[in-house]
C-alpha atoms as a printed R data frame, in Angstrom:
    type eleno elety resid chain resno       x      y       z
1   ATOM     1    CA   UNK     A     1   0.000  0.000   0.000
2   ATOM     2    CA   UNK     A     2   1.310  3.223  -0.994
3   ATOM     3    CA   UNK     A     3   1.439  5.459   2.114
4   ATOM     4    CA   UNK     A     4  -0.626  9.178   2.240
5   ATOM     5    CA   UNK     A     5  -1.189 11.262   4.554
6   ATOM     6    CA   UNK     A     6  -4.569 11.597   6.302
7   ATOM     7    CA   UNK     A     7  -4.046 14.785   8.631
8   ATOM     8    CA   UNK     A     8  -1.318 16.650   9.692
9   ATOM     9    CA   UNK     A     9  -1.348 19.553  12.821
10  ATOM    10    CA   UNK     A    10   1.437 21.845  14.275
11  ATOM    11    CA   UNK     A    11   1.402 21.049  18.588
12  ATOM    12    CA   UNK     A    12   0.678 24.283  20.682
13  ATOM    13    CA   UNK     A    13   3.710 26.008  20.539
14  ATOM    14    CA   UNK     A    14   4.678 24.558  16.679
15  ATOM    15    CA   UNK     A    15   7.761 22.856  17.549
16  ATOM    16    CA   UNK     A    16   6.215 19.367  16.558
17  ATOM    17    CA   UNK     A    17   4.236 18.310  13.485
18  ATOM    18    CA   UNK     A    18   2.029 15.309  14.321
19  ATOM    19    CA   UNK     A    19   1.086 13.306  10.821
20  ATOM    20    CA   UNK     A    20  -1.629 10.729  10.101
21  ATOM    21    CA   UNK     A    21  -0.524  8.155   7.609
22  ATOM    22    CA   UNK     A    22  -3.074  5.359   6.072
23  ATOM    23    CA   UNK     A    23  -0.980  2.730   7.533
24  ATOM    24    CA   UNK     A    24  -3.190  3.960  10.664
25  ATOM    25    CA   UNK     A    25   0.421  5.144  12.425
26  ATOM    26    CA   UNK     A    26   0.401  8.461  13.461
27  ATOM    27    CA   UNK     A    27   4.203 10.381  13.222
28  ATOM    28    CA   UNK     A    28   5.835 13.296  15.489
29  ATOM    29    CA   UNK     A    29   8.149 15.344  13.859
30  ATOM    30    CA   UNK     A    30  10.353 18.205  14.595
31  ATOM    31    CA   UNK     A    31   9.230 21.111  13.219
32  ATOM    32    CA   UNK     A    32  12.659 22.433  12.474
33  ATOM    33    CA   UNK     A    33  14.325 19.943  11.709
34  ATOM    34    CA   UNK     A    34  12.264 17.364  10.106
35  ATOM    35    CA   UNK     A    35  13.423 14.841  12.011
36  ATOM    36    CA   UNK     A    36  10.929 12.032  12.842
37  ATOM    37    CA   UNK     A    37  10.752 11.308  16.457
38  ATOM    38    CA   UNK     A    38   8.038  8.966  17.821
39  ATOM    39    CA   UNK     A    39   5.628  6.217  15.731
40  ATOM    40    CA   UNK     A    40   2.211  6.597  17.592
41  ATOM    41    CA   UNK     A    41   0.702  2.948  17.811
42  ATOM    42    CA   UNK     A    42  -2.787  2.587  18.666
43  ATOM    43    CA   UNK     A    43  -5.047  3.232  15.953
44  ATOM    44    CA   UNK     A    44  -6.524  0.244  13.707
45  ATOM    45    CA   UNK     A    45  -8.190  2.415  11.143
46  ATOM    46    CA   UNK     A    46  -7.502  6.231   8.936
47  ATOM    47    CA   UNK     A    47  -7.210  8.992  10.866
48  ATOM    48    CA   UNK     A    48  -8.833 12.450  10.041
49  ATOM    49    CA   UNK     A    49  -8.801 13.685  13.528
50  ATOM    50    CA   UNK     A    50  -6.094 15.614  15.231
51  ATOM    51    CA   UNK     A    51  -6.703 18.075  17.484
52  ATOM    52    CA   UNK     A    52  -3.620 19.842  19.786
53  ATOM    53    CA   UNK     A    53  -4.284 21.079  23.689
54  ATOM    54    CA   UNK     A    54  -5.482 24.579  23.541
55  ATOM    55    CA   UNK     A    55  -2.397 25.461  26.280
56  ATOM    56    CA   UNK     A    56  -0.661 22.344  27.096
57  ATOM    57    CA   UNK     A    57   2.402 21.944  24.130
58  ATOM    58    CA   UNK     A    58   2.816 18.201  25.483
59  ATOM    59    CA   UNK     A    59  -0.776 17.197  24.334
60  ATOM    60    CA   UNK     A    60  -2.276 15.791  21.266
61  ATOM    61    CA   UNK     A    61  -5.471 14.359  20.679
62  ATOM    62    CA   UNK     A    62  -6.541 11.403  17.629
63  ATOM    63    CA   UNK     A    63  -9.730 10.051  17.003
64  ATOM    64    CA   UNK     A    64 -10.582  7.538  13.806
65  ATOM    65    CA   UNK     A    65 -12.861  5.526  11.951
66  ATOM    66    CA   UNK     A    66 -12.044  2.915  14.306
67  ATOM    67    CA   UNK     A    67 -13.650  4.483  16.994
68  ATOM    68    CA   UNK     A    68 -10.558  5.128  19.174
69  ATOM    69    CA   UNK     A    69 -10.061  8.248  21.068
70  ATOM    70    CA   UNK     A    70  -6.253  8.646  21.865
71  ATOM    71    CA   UNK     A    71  -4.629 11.535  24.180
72  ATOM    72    CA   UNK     A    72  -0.920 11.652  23.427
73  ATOM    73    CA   UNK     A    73   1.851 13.061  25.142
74  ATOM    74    CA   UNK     A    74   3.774 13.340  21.689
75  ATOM    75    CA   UNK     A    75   6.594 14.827  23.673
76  ATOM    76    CA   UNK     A    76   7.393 11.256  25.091
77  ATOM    77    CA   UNK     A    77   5.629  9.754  22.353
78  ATOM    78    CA   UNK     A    78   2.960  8.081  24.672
79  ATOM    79    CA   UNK     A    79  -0.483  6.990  25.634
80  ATOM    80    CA   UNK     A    80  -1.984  9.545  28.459
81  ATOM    81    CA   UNK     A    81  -5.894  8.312  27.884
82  ATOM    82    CA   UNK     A    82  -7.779  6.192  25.028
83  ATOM    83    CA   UNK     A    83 -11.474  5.381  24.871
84  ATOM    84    CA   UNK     A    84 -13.237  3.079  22.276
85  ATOM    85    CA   UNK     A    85 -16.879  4.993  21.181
86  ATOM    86    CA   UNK     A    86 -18.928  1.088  21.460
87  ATOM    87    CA   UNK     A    87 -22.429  1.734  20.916
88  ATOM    88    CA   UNK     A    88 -24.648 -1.219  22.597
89  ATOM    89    CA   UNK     A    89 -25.722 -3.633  19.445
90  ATOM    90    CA   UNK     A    90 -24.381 -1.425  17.000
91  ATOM    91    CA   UNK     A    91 -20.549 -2.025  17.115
92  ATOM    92    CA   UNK     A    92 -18.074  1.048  17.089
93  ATOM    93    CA   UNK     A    93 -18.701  4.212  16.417
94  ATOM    94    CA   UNK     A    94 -16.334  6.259  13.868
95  ATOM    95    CA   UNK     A    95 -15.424  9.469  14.972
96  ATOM    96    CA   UNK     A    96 -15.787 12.001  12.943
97  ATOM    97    CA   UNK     A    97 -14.772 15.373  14.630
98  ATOM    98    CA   UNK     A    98 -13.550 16.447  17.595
99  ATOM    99    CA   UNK     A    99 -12.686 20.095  19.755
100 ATOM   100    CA   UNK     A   100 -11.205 21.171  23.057
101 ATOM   101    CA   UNK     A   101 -13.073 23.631  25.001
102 ATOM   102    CA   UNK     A   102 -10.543 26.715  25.140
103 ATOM   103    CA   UNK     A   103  -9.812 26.186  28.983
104 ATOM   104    CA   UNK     A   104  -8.292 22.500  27.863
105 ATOM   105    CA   UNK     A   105 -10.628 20.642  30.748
106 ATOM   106    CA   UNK     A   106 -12.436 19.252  28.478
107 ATOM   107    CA   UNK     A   107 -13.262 17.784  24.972
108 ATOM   108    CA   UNK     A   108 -16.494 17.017  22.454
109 ATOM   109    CA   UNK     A   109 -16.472 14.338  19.781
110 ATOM   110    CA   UNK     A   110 -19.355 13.812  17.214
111 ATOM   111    CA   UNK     A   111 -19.584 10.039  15.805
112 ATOM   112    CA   UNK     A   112 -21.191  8.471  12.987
113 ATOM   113    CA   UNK     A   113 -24.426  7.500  14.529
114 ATOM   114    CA   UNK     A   114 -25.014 11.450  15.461
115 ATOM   115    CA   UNK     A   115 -24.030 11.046  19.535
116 ATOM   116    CA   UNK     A   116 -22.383 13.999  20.563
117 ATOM   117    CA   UNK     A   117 -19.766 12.773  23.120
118 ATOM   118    CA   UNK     A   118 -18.320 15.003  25.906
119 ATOM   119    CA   UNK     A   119 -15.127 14.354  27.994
120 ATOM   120    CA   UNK     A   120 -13.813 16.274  31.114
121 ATOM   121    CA   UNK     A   121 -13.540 16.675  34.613
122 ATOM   122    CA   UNK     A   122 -16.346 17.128  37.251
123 ATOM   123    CA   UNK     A   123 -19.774 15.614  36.650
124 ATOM   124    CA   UNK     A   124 -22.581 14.995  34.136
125 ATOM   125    CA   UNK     A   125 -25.317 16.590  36.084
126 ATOM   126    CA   UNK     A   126 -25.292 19.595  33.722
127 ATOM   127    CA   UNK     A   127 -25.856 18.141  31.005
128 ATOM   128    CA   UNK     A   128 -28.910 15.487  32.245
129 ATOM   129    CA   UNK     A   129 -31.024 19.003  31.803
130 ATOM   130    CA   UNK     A   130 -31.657 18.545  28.136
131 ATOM   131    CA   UNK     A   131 -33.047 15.400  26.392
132 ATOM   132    CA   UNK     A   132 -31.360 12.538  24.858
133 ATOM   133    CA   UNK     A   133 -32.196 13.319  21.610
134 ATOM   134    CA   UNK     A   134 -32.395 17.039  19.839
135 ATOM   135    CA   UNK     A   135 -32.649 17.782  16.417
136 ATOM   136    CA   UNK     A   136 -34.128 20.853  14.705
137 ATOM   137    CA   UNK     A   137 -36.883 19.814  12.754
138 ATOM   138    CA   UNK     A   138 -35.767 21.893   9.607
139 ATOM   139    CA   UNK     A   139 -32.780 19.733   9.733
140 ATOM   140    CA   UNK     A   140 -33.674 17.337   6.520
141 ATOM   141    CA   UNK     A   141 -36.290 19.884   5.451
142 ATOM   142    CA   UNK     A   142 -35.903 19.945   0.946
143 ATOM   143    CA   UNK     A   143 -34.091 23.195  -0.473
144 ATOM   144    CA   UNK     A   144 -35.287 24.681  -3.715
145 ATOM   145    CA   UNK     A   145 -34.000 27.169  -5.984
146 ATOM   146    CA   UNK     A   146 -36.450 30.139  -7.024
147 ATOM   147    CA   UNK     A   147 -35.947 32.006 -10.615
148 ATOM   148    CA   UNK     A   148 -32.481 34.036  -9.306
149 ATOM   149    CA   UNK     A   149 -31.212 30.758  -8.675
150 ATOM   150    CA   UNK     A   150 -31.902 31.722  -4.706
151 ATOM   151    CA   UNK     A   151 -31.686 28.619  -2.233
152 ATOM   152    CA   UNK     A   152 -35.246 28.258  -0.452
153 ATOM   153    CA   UNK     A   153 -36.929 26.230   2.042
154 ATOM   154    CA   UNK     A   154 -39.499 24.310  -0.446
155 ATOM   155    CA   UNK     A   155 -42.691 24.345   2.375
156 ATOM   156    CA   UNK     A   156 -42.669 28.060   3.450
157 ATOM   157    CA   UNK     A   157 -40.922 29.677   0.192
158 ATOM   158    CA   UNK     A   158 -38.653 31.782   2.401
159 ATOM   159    CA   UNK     A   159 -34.827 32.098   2.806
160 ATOM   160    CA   UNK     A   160 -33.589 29.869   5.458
161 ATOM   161    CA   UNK     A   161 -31.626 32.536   7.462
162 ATOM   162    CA   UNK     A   162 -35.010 34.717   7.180
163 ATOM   163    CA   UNK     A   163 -37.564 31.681   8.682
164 ATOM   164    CA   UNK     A   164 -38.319 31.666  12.426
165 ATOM   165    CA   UNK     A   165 -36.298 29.852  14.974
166 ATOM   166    CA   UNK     A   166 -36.639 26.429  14.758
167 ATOM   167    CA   UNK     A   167 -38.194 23.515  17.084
168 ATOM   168    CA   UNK     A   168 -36.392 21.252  19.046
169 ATOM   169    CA   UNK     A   169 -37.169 17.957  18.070
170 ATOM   170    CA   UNK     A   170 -36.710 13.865  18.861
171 ATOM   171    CA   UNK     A   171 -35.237 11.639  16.106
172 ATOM   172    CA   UNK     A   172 -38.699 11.109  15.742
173 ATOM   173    CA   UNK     A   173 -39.642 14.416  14.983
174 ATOM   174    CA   UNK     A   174 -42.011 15.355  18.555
175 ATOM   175    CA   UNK     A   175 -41.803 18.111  19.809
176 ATOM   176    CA   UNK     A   176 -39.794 18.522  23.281
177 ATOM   177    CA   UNK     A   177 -41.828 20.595  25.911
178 ATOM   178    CA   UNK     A   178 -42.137 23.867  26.093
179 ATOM   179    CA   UNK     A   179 -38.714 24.445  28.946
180 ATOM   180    CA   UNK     A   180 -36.286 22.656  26.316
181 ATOM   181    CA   UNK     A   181 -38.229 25.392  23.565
182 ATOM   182    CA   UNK     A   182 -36.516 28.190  25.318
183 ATOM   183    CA   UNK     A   183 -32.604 27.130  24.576
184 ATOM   184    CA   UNK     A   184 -33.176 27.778  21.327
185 ATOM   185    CA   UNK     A   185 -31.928 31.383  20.666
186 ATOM   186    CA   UNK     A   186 -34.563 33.802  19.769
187 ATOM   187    CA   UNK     A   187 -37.278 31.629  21.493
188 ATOM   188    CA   UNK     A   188 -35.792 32.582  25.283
189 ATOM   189    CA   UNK     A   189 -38.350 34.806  26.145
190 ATOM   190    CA   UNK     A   190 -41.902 34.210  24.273
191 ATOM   191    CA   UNK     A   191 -44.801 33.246  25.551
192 ATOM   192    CA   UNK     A   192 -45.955 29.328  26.260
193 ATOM   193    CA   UNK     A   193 -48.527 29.491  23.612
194 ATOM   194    CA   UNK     A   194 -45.539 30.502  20.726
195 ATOM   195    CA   UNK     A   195 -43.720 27.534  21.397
196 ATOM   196    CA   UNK     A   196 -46.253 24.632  20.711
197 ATOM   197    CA   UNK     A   197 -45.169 23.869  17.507
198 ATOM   198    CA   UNK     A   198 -47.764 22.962  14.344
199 ATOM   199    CA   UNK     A   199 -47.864 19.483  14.113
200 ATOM   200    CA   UNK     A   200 -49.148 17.166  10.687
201 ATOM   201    CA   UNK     A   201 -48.806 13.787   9.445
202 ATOM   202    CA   UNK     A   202 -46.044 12.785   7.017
203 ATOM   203    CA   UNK     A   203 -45.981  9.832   4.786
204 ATOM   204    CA   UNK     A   204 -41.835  8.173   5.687
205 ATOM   205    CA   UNK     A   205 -40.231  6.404   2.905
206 ATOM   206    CA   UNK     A   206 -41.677  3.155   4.134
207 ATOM   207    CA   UNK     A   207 -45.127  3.982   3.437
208 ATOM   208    CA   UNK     A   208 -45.895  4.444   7.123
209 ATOM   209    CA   UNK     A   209 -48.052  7.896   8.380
210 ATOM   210    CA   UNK     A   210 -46.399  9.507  11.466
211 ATOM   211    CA   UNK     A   211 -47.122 12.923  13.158
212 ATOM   212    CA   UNK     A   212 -44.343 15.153  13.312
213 ATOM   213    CA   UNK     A   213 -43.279 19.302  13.444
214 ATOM   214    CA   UNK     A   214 -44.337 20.635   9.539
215 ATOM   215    CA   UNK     A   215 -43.938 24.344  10.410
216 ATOM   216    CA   UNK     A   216 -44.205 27.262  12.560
217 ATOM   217    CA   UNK     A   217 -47.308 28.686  14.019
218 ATOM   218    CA   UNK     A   218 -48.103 31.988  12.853
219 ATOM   219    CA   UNK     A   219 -50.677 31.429  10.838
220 ATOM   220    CA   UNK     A   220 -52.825 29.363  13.739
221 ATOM   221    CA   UNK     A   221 -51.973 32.055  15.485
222 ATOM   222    CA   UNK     A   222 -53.546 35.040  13.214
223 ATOM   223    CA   UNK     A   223 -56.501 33.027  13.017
224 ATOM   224    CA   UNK     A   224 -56.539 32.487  16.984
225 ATOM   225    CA   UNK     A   225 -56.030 36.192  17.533
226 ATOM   226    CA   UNK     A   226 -53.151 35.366  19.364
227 ATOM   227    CA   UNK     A   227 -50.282 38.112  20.197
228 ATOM   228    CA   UNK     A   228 -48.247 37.408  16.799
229 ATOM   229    CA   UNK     A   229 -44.151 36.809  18.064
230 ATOM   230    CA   UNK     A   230 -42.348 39.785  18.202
231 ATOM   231    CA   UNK     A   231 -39.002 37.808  16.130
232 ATOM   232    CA   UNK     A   232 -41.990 36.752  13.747
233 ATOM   233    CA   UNK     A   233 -42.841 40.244  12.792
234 ATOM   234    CA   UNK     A   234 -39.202 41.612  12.672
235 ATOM   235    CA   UNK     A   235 -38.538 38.788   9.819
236 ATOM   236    CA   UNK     A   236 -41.704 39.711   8.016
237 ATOM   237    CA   UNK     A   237 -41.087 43.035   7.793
238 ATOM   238    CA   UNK     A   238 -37.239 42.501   7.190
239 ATOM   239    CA   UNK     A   239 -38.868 40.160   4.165
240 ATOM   240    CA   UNK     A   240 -40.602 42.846   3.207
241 ATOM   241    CA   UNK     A   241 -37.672 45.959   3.449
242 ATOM   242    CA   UNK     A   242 -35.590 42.869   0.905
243 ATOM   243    CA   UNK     A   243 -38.789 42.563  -1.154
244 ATOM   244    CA   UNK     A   244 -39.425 46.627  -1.951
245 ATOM   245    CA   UNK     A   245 -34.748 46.974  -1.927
246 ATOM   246    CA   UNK     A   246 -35.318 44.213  -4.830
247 ATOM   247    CA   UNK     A   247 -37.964 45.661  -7.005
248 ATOM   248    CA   UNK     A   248 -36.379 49.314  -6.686
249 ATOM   249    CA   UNK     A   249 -32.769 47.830  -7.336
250 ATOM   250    CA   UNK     A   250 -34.316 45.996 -10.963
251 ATOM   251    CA   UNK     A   251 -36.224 49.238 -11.755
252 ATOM   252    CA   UNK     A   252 -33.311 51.444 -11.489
253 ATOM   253    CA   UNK     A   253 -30.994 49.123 -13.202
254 ATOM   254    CA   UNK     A   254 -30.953 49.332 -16.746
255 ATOM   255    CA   UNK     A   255 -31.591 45.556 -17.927
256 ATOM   256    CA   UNK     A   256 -32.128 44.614 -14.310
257 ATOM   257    CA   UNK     A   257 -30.169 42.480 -12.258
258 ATOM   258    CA   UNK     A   258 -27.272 40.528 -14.068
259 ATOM   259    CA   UNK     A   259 -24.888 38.068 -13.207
260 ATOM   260    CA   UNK     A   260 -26.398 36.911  -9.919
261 ATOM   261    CA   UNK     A   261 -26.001 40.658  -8.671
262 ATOM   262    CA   UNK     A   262 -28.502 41.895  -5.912
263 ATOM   263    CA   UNK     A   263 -27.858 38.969  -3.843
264 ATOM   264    CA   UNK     A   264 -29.749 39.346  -0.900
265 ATOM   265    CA   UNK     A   265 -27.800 40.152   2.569
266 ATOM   266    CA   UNK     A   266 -28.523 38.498   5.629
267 ATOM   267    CA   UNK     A   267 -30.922 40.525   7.954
């Protein structure tokens, strides 16, 4: 097998290069030098994870497709911590990413079956607050394109960065009550009755009917006579400022708008 590199990343103070080969060995070097200094044994699969210690120059973290987690003292060229990502009747998890929190106490890694893993000192009580489970439920929402070749979301016909907050979701798409609701920014202070999402039943790809989040509640609530959301109305009428900047941008222009320009800014 012809050998490539993977990854490569500079240590905290750039005096060692740490290099992920496909032979699944990882490589210290010295920066000025180019000498090579340690072979890093551990991993049994490609490595597209390194990640140095925000403050600590000795520390280097690896994480794989195998589902191995290494901390290495690449100074000494050895193991300070490892942890395999099993998932109960599933086999290993690949990791796919992971990050340091800037005070270096602790770590998060994402995996292939969408777990968001978190490593560091104290205890978990913080995070048993918030469910298991939390997706947005605009997450696998279609995109369409209108005539300006403008990405849209295909149910409401609006710009994703102009649409409401979203809803906090299970993988099933429920909604979570209304106290998980408020972590989403821009939903932190409105009312109970804003954050009850509308709910409908969608056809999945196996032919089976289930109810889940199709969209926000702003029309239910003009009908209701409910207080409309103050965020609501600020992207309406931010829609609207776009809408009449549009029209009076193609009416002064000559031929109107050409080669994509009068791209919308974010609001």
């Amino acid at each position: 097998m012809k050998p490539k590199v993977t990854m490569i990343a500079w240590n905290q103070n750039d005096n060692y290069v740490v290099t992920a080969v496909n032979n699944h060995l990882l490589k210290v070097w010295n920066s000025s030098t180019g000498q090579l200094l340690h072979d890093l044994v551990g991993h049994a699969d490609e490595v597209f994870v390194l990640e140095t210690h925000p403050f600590d120059s000795r520390i280097m973290l690896s994480a794989g497709h195998d589902g191995n987690i290494f901390i290495w003292d690449i100074t000494k060229g050895t193991k300070t911590k490892h942890y395999f990502n099993m998932i109960e009747g599933q086999g290993h998890g690949a990791v796919f990413d992971c990050k340091f929190s800037p005070d270096g106490q602790h770590f998060a890694c994402t995996d292939s079956h969408g777990h968001l893993l978190i490593f560091g000192f104290g205890c978990s009580r913080p995070y048993e607050k918030i469910p298991d489970q939390m997706f947005f439920h605009t997450d696998y929402r279609p995109l369409i394109r209108d005539s300006n070749n403008y990405v849209l979301d295909e149910q409401t016909q609006q710009a994703p960065h102009l649409m409401p907050p979203p809803f906090l979701v299970d993988v099933d798409g429920n909604p979570h009550p209304t106290k998980y609701q408020r972590l989403v920014p821009g939903r932190e202070n409105c009312a109970d009755e804003h954050l009850i999402p509308q709910l409908g039943y969608v056809a999945t790809s196996d032919g089976e009917v289930v109810e889940q989040v199709i969209g926000q509640q702003t029309v239910d609530q003009d009908e209701a006579g409910l207080e409309p959301s103050i965020l609501d109305g600020m992207i309406r009428q931010l829609q609207l400022e776009q809408d009449q900047r549009t029209a009076a941008d193609q009416e002064s222009a000559p031929g109107g708008p050409q080669n994509g320009e009068g791209t919308p800014r974010r609001g």
